[in-house]
Every structure is written in C-alpha cells, then in structure tokens.
C-alpha positions in Angstrom: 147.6 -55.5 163.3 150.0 -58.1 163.1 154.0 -57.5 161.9 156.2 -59.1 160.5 158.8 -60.4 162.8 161.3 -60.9 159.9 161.3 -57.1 158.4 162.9 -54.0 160.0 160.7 -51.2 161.2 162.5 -48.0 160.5 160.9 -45.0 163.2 162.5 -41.3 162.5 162.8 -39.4 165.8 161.9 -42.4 167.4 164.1 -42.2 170.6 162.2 -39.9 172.1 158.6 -38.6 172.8 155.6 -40.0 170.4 158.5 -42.0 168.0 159.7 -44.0 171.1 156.1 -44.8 172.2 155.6 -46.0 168.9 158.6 -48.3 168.9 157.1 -50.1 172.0 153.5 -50.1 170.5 155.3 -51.9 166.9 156.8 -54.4 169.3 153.9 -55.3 171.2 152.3 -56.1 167.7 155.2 -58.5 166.4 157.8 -56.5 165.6 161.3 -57.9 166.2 163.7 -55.5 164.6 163.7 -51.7 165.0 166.3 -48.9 163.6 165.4 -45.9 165.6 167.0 -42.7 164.3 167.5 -39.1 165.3 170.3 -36.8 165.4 171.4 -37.3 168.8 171.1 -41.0 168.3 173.0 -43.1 171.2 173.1 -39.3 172.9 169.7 -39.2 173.3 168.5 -38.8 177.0 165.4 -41.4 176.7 168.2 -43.9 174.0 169.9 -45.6 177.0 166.5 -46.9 179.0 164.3 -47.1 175.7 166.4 -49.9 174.3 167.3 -52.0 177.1 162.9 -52.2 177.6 162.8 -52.7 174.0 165.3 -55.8 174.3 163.7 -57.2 177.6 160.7 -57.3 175.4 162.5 -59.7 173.0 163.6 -56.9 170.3 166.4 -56.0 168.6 166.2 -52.2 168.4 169.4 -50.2 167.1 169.8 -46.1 168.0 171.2 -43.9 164.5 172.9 -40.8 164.3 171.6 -39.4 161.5 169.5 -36.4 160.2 166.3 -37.9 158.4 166.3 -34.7 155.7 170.4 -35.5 154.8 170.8 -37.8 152.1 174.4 -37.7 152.8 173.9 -39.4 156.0 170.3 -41.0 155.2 170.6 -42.9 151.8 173.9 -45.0 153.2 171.6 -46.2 156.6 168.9 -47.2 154.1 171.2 -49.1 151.8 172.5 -51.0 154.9 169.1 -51.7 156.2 167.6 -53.1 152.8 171.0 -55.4 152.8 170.8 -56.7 156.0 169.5 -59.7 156.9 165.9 -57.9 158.0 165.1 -56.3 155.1 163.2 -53.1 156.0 159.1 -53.9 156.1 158.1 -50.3 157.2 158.9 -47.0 157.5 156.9 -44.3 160.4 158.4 -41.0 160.0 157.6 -39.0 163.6 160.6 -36.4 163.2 159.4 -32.6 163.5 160.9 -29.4 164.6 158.5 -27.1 166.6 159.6 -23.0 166.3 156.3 -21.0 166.6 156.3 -17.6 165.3 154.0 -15.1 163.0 154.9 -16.1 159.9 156.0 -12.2 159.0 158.6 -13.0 161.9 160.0 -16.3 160.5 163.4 -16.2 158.8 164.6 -18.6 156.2 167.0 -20.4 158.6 163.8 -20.9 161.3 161.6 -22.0 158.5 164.1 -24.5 157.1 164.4 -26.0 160.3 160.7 -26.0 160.9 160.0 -27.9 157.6 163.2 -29.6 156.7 163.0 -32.7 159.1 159.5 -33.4 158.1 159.3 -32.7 154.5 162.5 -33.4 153.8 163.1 -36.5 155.5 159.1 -37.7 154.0 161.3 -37.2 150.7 164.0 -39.1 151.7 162.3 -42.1 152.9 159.9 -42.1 150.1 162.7 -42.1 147.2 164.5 -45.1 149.2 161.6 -46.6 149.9 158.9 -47.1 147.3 157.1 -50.3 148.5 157.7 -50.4 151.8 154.6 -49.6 154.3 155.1 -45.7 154.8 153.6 -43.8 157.7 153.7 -40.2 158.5 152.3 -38.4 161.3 150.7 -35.1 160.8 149.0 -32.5 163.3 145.9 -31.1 163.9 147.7 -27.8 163.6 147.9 -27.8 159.8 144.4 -29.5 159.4 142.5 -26.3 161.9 145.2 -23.5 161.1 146.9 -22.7 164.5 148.2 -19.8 164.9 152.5 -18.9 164.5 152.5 -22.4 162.7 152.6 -21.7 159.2 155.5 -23.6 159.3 155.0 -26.5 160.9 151.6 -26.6 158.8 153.3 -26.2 155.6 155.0 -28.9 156.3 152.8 -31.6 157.7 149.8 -30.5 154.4 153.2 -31.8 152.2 153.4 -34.8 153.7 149.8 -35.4 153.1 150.0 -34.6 149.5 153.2 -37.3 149.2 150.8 -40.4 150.6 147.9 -39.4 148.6 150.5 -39.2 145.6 152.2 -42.8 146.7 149.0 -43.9 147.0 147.7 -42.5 143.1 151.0 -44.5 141.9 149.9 -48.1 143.9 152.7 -47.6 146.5 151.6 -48.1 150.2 151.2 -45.1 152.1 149.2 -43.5 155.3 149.6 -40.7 157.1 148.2 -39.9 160.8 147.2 -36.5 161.8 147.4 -36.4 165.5 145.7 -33.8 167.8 147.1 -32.9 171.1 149.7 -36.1 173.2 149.9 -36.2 176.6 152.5 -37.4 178.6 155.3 -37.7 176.3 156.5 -35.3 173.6 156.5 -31.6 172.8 152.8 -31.2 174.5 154.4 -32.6 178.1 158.1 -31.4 177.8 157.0 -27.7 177.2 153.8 -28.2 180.0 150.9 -27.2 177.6 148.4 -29.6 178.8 146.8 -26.9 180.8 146.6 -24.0 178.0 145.7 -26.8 175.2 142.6 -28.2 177.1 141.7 -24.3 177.8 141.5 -24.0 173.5 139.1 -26.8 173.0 142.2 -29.4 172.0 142.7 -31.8 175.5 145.5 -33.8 174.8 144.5 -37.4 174.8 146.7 -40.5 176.1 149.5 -41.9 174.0 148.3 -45.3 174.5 145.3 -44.4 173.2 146.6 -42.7 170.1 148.4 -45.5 169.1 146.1 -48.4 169.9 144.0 -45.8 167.2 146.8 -46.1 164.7 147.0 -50.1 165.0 143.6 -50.0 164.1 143.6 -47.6 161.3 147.2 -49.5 159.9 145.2 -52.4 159.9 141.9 -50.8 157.8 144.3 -49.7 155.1 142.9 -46.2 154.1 144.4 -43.0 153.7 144.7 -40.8 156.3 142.7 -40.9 159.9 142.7 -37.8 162.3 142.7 -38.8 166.1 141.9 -36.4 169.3 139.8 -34.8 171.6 138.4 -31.4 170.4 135.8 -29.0 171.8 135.0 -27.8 168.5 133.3 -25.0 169.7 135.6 -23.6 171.8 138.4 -24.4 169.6 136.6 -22.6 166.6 136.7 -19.3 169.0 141.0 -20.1 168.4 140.4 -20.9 164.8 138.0 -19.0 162.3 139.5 -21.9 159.9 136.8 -24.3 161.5 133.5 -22.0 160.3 134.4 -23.2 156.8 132.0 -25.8 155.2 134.7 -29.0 155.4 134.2 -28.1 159.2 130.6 -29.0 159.2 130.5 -32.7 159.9 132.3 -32.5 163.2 131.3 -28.5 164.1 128.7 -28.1 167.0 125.2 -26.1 166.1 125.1 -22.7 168.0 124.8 -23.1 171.6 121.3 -22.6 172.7 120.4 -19.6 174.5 123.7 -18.0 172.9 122.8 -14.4 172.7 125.8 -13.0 170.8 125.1 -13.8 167.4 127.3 -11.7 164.9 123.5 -10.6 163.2 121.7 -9.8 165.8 124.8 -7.7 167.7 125.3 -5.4 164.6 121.0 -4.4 165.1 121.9 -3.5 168.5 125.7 -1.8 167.6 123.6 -0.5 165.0 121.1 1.8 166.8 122.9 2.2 169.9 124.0 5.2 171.6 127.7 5.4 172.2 127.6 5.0 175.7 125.1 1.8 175.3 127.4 0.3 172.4 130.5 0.6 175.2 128.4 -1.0 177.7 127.3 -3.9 175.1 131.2 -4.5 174.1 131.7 -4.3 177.9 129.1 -7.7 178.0 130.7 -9.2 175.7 134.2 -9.2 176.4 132.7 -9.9 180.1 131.2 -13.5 179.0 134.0 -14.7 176.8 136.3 -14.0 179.9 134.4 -15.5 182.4 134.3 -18.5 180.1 137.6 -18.7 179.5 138.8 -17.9 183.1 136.1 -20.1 184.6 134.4 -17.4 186.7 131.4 -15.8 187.3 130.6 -12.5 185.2 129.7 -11.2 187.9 132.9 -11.5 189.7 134.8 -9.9 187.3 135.7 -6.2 188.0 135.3 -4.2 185.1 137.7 -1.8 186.0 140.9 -4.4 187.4 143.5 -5.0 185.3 142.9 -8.8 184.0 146.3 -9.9 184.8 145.2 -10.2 188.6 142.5 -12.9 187.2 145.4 -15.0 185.5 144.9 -13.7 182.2 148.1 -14.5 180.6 149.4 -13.7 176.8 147.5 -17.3 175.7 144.2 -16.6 177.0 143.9 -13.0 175.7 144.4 -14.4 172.3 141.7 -17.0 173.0 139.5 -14.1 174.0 140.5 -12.1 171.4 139.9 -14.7 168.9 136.3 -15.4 170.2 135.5 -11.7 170.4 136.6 -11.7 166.3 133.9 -14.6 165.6 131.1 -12.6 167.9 131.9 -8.8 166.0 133.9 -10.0 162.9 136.4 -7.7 163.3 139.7 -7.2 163.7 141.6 -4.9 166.3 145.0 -3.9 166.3 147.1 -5.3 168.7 149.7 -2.4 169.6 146.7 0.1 170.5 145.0 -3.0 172.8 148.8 -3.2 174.0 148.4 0.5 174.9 145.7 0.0 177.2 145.2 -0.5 181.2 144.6 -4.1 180.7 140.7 -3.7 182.1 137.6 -4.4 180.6 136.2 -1.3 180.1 139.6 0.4 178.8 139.8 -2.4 176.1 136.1 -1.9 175.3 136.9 2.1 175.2 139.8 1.0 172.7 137.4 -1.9 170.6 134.5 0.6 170.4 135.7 2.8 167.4 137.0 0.0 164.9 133.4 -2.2 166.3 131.7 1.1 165.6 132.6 1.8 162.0 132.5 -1.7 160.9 129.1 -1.9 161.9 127.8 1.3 159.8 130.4 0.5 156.9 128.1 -2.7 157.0 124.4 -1.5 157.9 122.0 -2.5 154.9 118.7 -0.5 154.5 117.4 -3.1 156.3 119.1 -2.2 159.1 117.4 1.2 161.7 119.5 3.4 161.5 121.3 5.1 164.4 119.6 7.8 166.5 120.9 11.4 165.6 122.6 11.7 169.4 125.5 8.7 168.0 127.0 11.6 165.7 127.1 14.1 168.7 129.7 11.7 170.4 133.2 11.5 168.5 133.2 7.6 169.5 130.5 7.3 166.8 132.1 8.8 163.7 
C-alpha cells in the first residue's frame, strides 16, 4: 500500500487506542499529513507523545476538537481540510462508544451515545466526502451477535450498509470488521484479554491487524473480517454462529462429543427423575471443567462455584453452552435463587429440561417409564 504524500489522511478517534495505531501504520506507508480528531483533541492523554513520534517520523499530524457525529463542529474542519494546501486523500473513521447493557435496559440517551459517534459521524464523513477513500472499522460483535451489544451492533451493521451503498453509486469505500485488539484500546484499558480468550475470541496484535488492513486497502474489495476465533467455543457464547452463513468457518462436531442435543433428549426422555438430575449434573460438570480448565473430577458437586473462580462472565459462557447442548432456556432470577452448586442448579434446570423434552418427544421417541410421573420433578 503506498500513500500519497501530498493528501491529508483524516482518522476519527485517532488519538487514542486502535485510531492512533493506525496513524503510525498510514505513516509508515507514505503518509505525510494526518488530522487526528476526537473530542478531547489536544486533551487527550496519548495526544502529547502520539504527535511528537508522529513528527520525528517526518509527519505533520494535527490533534482536533471536535465530535465526528456534529455537523456544527464537523462540516467547518472538513471545509478547511479540502482548502488547504493537502487536500484530504482519505478518510478512516475508528470513533465508537462502548456501553454494554441488555437492550430492554438501554435508554435513549445510552443508545444515542452508543450509536451516534459511529453512525453518525460515518454520515458525516460520507456527505463531505464523496470520493475520497473511506474506511470504517466494524466489530466482530455485530457480525456473531454478542451479547448487551445491540447497540454497538446496530451501529457498526449501518456502517456496513453505507460502503456497500458508496460502493453501488461508484464512490470508494471499505469497511474493516475487527475481532478482539490487544494491547491498545477498549480490549486493554478495561483488562478483557483474559475473559475474551476464555470465549473463543483471543485478541490478536495491533500490528498485526493493521499490516492485515494495508493489505486488504491495497486489494480493493469490500469488506474483510480479521481475528482469532475458536469457533467452537465462541458458538457456545453465540447461538448466532449455528446459522448457515456460519458454515464456512464453523468447526464439525468434536469427535467423541457425547452431548448431542438428539441423542440427550432419548436419554432425558426415558429417564427416571433421579437419573435425568444426575445426567444434567454431567453435563453442567463438563462444560465447567472446560471452561474453568479442571478436571471433572475435581469439581465438587455440592461447593458453591464461586470458590472455583466462577465469576458473572463465565456462568454466562456456561450457561450459553448448556442452551446449545438442551436448547433451552432457564430463567435467570430462579438460577439466581440457588446455592451456586452444581447439583442445586441442576435441581433448579431439571423441571424446565424436563418439560421441554416431553413437549418435544415424537412417537419415535420411548416413552418414559411410568415411575417419572410418581416424582413431581417429572410433571
């Protein structure tokens, strides 16, 4: 990828995390002439060291106060750029805003701010700038569905749909959908590395990422996705990922895998209920010692999981795997209710497991042995 040395490079939020990596990777390829904005601008804690490096590199980067998604303070920037001497050549719009919540829990104000400074400020740099290169980075987030980021998904999808619609109208535009970045950004400032490589989404070095965006800049297509997923154990996070678009990149069933959603209802199906609470007891048994790293069989049944370093992230990993093995959800305020222990979240899973299973059994299916309706478990 070679740049133009003549042409501004415009980078929103690019004083800090991934948008000030980028600004050194655009100079190492040629660029000469950077406007870095954000709303702290000069203010910013990285601003101060990020452009003297940038100068001792032989650029001339400027910091800008300004909030991408406000035209009031956006469209005047713009006009000065495009009058100045180094007309802007590109645009990479890195702003986001990060709030996770359900999305029941979101109010207006939190989901403005969640989507404003990437969908609005895509809109303002693509009004101002209709032939001028135009990059936007996405997230695996929207692409797999995470969860409490309805927002933030909503946003980056939009974003999407704007470069495939620059790019229907023969105007230049790209977008980047990034998974997990270590060492700067959101990922490293809020210490996620850890519970992110526990998913099945390991964040991967910045360098890395953005010697992956020189060379996808430099092919010219749409839209490239760059990271390092265990799909499988990131599918036991996201259901999203079973769905045929998955396929390409989704890992066949583990061999020797014994919980099969099909072949668990048979044995839900004619168990007795103290052998269906023992068979939930498994379960949840081998997609905790998975997640926590241990041995089944070092993993008290009866001691609370918070003494294994089970915090709230893990349990919803666990949880979310245990939906893929039963399909079935369980309400969170009764497993809230319980002692925290294997078998008292199996006692509390063993109804709703239960009655999904017969709601579901197909004469195909044996039928339970008359003992199940003795117990009021079964019913």
């Amino acid at each position: 990828m070679r740049l133009d040395p003549e042409g501004t490079y415009l980078i929103s939020g690019g004083l800090s995390g991934l948008g000030a990596h980028t600004a050194r990777t655009l100079v190492r390829h040629g660029a000469r002439h950077l406007a870095l904005v954000s709303r702290r601008g000069h203010e910013a804690p990285e601003a101060p060291g990020l452009l003297e490096e940038l100068r001792t590199q032989g650029a001339q980067a400027t910091a800008h106060t300004a909030d991408v998604s406000d035209p009031h303070t956006m469209q005047p920037l713009l006009e000065q750029l495009q009058a100045g001497p180094h007309p802007l050549r590109g645009v990479i719009h890195a702003a986001m805003h990060i709030d996770d919540h359900p999305l029941t829990e979101l109010t207006d104000d939190q989901l403005h701010a969640i989507i404003a400074p990437k969908w609005g400020g895509a809109l303002q740099l693509n009004a101002a700038c209709p032939r001028t290169d135009f990059v936007v980075y996405s997230s695996i987030s929207a692409t797999a569905g995470f969860m409490h980021q309805a927002g933030y998904a909503a946003a980056n999808l939009t974003m999407e749909a704007l470069v495939r619609a620059r790019r229907a109208a023969g105007r230049p535009g790209t977008f980047m959908i990034w998974g997990a970045i270590d060492r700067v950004g959101y990922v490293a400032r809020n210490q996620l590395t850890g519970a992110l490589t526990s998913m099945g989404a390991a964040p991967v070095d910045p360098d890395d990422a953005l010697d992956a965006l020189a060379g996808h800049l430099s092919n010219g297509s749409e839209g490239s996705a760059f990271g390092r997923v265990d799909w499988h154990r990131l599918g036991a996070v996201c259901p999203s990922l079973a769905s045929p678009r998955f396929a390409a990149v989704r890992p066949p069933e583990i061999a020797g895998d014994e919980w099969h959603l099909e072949a668990v209802r048979r044995r839900l199906a004619t168990a007795t209920p103290p052998e269906a609470l023992a068979l939930i007891e498994d379960m949840l048994a081998a997609v905790i010692s998975e997640t926590l790293h241990l041995p089944p069989e070092d993993i008290d049944r009866n001691r609370p999981l918070q003494q294994y370093g089970m915090d709230s992230l893990l349990a919803m990993e666990v949880l979310a795997r245990f939906r893929v093995y039963i399909d079935q959800d369980v309400p969170i305020m009764e497993l809230l209710h319980t002692d925290g222990t294997i078998h008292g979240i199996a006692e509390t899973m063993l109804p709703h497991v239960l009655r999904r299973v017969h709601t579901n059994a197909t004469s195909t299916l044996p039928q339970p042995r008359p003992d199940d309706a003795a117990d009021p478990a079964a019913e």
